[in-house]
GUVEX-986672 format. One record per residue: x, y, z of N, C-alpha, C in turn; residue in one letter; residue number from 0. Coordinates in pm, 1 decimal. Layout:
<sites>
<site n_u="X" n_v="Y" n_w="Z" ca_u="X" ca_v="Y" ca_w="Z" c_u="X" c_v="Y" c_w="Z" type="A" seq="NUM"/>
...
</sites>
This chain:
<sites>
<site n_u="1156.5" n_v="-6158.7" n_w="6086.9" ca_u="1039.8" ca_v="-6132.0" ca_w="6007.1" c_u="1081.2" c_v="-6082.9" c_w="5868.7" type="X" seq="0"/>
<site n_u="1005.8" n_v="-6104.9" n_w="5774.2" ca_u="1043.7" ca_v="-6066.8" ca_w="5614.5" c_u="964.8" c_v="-5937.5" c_w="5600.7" type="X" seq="1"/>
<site n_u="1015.0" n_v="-5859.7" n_w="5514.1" ca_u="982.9" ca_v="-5730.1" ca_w="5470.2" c_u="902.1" c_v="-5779.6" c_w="5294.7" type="X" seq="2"/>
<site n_u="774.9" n_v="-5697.1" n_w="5293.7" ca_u="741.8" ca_v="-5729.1" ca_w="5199.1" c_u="711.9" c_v="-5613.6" c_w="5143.4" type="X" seq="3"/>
<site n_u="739.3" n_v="-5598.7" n_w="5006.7" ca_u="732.6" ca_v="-5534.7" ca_w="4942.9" c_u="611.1" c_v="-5455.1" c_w="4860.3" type="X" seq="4"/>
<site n_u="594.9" n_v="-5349.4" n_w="4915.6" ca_u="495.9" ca_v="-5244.1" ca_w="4865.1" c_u="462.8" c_v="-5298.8" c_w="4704.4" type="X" seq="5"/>
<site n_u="403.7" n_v="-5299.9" n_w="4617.2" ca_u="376.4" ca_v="-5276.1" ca_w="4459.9" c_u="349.5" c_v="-5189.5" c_w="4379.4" type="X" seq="6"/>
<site n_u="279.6" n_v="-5113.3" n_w="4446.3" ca_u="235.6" ca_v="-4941.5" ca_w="4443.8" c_u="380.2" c_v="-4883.5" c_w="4447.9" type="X" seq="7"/>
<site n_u="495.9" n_v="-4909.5" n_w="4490.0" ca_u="535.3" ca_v="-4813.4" ca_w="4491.4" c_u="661.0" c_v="-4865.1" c_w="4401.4" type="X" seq="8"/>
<site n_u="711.6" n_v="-4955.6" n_w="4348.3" ca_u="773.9" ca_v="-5011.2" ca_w="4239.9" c_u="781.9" c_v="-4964.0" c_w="4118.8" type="X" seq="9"/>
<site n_u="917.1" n_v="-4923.6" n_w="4044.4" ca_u="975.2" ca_v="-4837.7" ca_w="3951.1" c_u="893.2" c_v="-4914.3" c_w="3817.0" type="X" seq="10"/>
<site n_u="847.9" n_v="-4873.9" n_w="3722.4" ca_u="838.7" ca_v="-4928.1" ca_w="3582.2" c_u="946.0" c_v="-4952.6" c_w="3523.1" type="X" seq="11"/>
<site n_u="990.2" n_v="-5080.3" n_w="3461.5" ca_u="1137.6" ca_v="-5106.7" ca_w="3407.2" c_u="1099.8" c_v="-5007.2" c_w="3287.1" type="X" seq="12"/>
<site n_u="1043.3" n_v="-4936.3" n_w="3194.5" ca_u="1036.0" ca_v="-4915.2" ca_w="3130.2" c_u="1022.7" c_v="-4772.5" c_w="3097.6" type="X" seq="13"/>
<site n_u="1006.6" n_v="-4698.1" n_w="3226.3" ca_u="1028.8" ca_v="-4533.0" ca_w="3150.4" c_u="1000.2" c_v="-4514.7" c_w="3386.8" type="X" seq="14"/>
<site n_u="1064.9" n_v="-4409.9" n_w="3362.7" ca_u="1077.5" ca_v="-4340.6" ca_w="3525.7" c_u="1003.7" c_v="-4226.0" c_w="3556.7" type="X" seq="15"/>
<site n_u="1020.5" n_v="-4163.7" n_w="3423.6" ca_u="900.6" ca_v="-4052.4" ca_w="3434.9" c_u="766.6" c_v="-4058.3" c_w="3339.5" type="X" seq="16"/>
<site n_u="692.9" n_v="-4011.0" n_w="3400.0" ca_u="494.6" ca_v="-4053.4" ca_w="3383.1" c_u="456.1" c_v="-3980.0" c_w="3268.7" type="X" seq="17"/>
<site n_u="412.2" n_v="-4055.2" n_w="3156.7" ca_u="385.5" ca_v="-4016.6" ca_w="3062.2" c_u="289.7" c_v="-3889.9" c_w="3044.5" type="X" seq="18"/>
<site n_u="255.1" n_v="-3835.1" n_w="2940.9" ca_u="186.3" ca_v="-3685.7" ca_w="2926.4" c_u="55.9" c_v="-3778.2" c_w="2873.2" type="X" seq="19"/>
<site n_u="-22.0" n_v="-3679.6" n_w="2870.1" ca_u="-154.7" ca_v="-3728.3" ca_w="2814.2" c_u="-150.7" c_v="-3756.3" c_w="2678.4" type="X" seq="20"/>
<site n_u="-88.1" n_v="-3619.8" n_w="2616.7" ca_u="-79.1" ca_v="-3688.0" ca_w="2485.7" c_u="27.0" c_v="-3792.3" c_w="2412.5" type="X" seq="21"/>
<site n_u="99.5" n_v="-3796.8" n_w="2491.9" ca_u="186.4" ca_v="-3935.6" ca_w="2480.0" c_u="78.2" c_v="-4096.2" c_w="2489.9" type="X" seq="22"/>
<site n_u="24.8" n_v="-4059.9" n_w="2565.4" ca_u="-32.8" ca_v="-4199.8" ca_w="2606.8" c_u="-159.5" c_v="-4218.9" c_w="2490.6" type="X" seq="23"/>
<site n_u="-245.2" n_v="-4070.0" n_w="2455.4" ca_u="-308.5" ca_v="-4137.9" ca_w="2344.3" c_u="-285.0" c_v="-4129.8" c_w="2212.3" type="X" seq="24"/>
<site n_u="-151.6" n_v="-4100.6" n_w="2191.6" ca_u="-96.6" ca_v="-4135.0" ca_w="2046.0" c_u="-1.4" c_v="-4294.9" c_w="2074.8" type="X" seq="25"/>
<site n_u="-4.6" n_v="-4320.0" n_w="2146.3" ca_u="72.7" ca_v="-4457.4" ca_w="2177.9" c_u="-35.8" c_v="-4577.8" c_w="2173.2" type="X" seq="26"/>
<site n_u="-193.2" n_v="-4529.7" n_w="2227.0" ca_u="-289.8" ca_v="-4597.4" ca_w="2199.8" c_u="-319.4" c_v="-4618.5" c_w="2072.0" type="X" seq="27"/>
<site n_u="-287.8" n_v="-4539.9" n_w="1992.1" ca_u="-370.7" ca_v="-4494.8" ca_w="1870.2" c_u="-277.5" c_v="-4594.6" c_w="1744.5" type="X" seq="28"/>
<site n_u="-140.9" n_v="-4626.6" n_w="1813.8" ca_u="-12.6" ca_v="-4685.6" ca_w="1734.5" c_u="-31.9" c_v="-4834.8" c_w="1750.1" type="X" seq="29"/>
<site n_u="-111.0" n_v="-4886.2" n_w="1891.3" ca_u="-125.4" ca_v="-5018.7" ca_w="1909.3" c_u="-255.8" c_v="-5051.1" c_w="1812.5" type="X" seq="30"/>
<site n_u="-370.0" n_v="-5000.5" n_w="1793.6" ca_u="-448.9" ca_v="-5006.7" ca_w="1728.9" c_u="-449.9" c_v="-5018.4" c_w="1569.7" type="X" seq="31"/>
<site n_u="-352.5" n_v="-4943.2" n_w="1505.7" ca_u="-321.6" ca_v="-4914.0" ca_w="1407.2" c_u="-288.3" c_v="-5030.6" c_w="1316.8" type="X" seq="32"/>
<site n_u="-351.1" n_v="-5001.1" n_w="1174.1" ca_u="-284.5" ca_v="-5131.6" ca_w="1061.8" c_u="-124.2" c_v="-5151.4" c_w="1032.5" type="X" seq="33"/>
<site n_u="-57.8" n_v="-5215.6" n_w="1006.0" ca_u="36.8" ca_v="-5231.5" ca_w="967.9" c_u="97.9" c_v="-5179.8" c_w="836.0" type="X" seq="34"/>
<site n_u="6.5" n_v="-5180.2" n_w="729.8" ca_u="28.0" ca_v="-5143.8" ca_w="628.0" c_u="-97.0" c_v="-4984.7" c_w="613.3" type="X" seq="35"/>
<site n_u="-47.6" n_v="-4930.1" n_w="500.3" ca_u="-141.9" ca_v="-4828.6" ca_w="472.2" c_u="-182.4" c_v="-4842.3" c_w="321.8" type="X" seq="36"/>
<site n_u="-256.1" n_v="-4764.6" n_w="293.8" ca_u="-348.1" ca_v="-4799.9" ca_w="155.1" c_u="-250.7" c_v="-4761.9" c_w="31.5" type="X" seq="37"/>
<site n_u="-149.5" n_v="-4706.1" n_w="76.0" ca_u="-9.5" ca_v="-4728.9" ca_w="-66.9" c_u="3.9" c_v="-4863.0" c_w="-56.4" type="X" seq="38"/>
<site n_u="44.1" n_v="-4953.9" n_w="42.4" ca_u="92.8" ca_v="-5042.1" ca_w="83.1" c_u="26.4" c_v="-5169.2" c_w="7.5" type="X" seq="39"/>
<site n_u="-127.6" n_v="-5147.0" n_w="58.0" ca_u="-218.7" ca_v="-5260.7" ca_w="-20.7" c_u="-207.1" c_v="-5224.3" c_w="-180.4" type="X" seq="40"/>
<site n_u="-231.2" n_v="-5090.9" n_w="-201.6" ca_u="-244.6" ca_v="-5090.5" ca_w="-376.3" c_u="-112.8" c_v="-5140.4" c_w="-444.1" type="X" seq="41"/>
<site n_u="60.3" n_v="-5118.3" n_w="-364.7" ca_u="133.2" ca_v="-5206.3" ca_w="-400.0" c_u="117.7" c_v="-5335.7" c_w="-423.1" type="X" seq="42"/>
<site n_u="89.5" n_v="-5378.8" n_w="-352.2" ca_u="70.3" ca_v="-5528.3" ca_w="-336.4" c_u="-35.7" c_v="-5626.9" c_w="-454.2" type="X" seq="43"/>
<site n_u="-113.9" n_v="-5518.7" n_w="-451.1" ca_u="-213.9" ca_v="-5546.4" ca_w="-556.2" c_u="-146.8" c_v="-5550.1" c_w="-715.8" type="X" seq="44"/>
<site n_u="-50.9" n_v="-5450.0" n_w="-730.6" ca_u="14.0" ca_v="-5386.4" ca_w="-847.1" c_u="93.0" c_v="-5540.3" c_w="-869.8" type="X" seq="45"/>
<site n_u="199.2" n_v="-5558.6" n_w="-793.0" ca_u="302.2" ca_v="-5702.0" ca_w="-794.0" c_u="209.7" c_v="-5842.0" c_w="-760.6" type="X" seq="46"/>
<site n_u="86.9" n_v="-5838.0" n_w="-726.2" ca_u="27.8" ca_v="-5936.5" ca_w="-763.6" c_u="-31.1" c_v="-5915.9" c_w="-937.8" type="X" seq="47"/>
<site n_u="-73.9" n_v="-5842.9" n_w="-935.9" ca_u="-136.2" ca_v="-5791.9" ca_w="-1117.3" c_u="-6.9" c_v="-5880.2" c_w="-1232.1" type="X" seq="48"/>
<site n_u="112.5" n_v="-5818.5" n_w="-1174.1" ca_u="228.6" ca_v="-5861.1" ca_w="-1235.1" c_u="229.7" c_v="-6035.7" c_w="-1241.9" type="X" seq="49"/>
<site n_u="239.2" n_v="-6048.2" n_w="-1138.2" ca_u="230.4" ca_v="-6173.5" ca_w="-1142.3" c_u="142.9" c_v="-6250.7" c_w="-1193.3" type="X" seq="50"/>
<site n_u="23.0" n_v="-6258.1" n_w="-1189.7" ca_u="-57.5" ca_v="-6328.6" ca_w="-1247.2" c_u="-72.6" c_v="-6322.4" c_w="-1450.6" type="X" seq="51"/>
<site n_u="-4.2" n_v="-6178.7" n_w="-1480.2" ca_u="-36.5" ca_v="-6150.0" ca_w="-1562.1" c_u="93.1" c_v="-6254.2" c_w="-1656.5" type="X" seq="52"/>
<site n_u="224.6" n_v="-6241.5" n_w="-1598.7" ca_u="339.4" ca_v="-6365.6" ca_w="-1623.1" c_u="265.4" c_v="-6455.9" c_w="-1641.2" type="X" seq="53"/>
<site n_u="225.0" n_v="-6545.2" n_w="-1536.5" ca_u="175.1" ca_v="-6688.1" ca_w="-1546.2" c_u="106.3" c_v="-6705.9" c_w="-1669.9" type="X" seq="54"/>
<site n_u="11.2" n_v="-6579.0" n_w="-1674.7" ca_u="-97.0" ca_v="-6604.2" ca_w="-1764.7" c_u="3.9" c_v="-6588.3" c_w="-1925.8" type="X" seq="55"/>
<site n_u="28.3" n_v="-6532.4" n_w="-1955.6" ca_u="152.0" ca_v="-6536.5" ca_w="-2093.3" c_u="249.4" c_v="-6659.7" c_w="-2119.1" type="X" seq="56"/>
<site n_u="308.5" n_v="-6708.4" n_w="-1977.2" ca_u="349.5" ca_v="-6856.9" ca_w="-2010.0" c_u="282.8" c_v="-6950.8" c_w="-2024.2" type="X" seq="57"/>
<site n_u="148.2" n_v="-6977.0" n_w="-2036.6" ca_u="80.6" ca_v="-7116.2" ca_w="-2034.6" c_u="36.7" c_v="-7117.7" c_w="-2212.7" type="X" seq="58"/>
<site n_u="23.7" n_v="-7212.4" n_w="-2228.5" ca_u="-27.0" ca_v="-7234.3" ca_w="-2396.2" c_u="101.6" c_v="-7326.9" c_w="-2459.8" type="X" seq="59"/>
<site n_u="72.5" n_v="-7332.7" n_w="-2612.3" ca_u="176.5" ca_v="-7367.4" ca_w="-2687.8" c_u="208.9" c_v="-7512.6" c_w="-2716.1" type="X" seq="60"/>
<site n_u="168.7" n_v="-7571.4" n_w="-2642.8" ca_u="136.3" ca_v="-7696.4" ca_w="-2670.8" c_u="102.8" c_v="-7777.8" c_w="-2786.0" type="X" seq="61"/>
<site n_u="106.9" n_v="-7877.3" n_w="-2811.6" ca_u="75.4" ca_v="-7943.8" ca_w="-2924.8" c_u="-20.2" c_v="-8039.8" c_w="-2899.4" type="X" seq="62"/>
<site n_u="-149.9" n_v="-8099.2" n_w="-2937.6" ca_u="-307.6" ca_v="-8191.0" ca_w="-2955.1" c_u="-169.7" c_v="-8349.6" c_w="-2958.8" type="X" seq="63"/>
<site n_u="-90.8" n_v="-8302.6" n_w="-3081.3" ca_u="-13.5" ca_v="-8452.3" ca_w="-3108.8" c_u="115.3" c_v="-8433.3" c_w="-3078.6" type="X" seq="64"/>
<site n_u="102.0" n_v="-8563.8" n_w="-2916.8" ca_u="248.1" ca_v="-8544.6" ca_w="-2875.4" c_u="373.1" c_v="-8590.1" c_w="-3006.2" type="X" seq="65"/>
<site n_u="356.4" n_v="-8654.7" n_w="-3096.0" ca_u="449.8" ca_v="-8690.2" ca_w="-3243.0" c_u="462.2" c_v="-8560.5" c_w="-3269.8" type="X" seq="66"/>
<site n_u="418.8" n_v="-8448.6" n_w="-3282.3" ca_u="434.2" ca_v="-8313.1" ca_w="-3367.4" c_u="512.9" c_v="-8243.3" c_w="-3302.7" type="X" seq="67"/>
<site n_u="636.1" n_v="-8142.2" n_w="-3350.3" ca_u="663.3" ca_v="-8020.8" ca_w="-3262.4" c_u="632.7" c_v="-7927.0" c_w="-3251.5" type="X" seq="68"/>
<site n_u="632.8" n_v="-7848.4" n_w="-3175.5" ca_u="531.5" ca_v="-7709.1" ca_w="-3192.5" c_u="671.1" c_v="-7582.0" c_w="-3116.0" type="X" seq="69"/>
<site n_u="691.1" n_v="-7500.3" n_w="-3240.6" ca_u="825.4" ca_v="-7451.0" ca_w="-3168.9" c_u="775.3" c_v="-7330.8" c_w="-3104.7" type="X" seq="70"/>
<site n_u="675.7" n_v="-7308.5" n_w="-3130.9" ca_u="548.2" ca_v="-7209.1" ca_w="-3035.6" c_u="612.6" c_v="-7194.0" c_w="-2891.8" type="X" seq="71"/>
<site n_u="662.4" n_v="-7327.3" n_w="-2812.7" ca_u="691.8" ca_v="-7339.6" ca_w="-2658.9" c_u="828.9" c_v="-7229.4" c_w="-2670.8" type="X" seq="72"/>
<site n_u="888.1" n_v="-7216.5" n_w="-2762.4" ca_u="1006.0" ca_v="-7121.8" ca_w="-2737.9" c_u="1000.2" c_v="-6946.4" c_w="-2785.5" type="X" seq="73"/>
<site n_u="920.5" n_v="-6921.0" n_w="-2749.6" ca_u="839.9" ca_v="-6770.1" ca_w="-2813.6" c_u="926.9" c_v="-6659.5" c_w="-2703.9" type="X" seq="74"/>
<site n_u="964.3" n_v="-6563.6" n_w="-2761.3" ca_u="969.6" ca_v="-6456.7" ca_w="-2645.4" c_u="934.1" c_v="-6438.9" c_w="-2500.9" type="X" seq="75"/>
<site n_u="774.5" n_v="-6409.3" n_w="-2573.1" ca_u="687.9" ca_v="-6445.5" ca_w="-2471.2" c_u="713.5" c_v="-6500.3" c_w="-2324.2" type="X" seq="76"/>
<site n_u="657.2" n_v="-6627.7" n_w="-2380.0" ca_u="735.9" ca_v="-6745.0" ca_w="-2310.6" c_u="860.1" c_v="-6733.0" c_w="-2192.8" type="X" seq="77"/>
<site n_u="962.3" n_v="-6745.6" n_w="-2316.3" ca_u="1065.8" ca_v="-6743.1" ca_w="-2257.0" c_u="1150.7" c_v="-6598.3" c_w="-2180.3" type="X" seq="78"/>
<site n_u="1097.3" n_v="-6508.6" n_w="-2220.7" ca_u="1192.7" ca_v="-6408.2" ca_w="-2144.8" c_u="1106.7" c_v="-6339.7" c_w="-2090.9" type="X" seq="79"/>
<site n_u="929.9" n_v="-6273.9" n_w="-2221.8" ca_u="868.8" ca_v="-6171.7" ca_w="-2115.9" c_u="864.8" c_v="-6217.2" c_w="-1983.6" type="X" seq="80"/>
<site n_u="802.1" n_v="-6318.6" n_w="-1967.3" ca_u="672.3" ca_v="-6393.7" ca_w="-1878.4" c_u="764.3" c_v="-6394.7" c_w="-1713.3" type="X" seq="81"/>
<site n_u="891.0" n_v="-6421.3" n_w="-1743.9" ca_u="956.1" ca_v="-6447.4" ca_w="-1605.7" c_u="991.5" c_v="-6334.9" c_w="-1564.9" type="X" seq="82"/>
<site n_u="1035.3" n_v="-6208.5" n_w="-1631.7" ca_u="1080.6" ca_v="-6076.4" ca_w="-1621.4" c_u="957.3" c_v="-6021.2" c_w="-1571.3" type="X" seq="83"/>
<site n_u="833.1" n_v="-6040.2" n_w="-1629.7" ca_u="710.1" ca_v="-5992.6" ca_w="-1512.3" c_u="683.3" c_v="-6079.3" c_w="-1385.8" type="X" seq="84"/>
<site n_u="695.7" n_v="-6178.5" n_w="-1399.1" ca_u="717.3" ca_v="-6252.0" ca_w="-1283.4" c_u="801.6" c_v="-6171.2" c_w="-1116.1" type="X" seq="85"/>
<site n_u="913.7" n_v="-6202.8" n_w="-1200.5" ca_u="1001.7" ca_v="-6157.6" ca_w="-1115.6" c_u="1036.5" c_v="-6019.0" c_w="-1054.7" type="X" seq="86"/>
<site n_u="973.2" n_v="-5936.3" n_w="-1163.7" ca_u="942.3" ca_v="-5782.6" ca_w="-1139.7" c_u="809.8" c_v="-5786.4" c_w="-1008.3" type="X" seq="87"/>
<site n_u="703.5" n_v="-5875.5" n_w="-1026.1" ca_u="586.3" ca_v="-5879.2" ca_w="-933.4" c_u="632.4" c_v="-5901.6" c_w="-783.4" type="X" seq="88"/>
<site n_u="750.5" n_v="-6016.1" n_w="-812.7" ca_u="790.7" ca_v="-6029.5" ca_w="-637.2" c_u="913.4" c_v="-5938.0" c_w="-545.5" type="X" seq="89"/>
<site n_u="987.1" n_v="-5856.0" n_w="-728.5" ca_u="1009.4" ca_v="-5704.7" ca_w="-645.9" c_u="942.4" c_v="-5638.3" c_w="-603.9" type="X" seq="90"/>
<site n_u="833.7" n_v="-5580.8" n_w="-647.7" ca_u="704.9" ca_v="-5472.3" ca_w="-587.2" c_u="630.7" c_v="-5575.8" c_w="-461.5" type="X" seq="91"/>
<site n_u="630.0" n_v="-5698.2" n_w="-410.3" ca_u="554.5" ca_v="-5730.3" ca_w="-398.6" c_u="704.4" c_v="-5726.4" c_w="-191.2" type="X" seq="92"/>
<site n_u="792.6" n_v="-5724.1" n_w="-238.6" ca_u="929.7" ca_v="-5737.8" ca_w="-150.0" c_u="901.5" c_v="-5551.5" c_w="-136.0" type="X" seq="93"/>
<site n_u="901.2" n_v="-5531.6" n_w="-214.8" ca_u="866.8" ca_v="-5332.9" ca_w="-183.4" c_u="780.4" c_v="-5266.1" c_w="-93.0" type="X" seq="94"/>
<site n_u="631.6" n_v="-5312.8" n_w="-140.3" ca_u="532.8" ca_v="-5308.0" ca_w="-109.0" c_u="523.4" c_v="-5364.8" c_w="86.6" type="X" seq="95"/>
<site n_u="591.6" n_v="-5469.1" n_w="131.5" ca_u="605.4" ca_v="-5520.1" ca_w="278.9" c_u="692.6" c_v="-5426.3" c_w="275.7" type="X" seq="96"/>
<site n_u="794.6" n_v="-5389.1" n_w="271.6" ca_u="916.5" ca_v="-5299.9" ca_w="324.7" c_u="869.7" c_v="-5168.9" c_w="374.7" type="X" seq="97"/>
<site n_u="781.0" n_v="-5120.3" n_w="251.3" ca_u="782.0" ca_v="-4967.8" ca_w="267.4" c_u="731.8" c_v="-4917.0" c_w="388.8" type="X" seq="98"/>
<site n_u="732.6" n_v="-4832.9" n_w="456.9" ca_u="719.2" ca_v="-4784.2" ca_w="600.4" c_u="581.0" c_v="-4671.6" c_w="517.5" type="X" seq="99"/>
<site n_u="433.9" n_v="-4720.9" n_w="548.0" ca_u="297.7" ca_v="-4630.9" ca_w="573.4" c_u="368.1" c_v="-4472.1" c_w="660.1" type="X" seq="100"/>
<site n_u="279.9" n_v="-4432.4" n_w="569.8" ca_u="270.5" ca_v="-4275.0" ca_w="580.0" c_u="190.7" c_v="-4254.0" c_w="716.0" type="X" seq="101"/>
<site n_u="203.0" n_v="-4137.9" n_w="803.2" ca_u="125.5" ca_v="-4131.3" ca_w="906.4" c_u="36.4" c_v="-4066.7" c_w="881.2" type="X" seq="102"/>
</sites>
């Protein structure tokens, strides 16, 4: 005959001794919880700001007559601010996911 095994009385792979009360509802309270916290979003917001604000400084400059040159396309601006905010936006924006919310 086979022996079958109780279930009730089977170890938790996962902890041996029985949690406290308040263990169990701060552990509830952690599954529930956002991922990010409201530093987190206003980061995010900040390195998006950045970003959009790049894009928006590189567009223009153009010329009506493709025959004409317009040396406008090689401006500061252009060329160095616009990517340096850029690229500053997807540091804060690499920051902003990283940072570990305050409890």
């Amino acid at each position: 005959m086979e022996k079958k095994k109780n279930p009730t009385t089977t170890k938790s792979p996962v902890s041996s001794k029985p949690m406290k009360q308040t263990e169990q509802s701060s552990q509830a309270a952690k599954v529930g919880a956002f991922a990010f916290g409201k530093e987190n979003y206003r980061l995010m917001l900040i390195g998006l700001a950045l970003i959009v604000i790049g894009f928006l400084l590189m567009i223009g400059g153009g010329s009506t007559d493709p025959n004409q040159f317009n040396p406008e396309i090689f401006s500061f601006r252009r060329i160095t601010l616009s990517p340096i905010l850029i690229l500053a936006g997807y540091v804060v924006e690499i920051f902003a996911i990283m940072k570990k919310p305050k409890d």
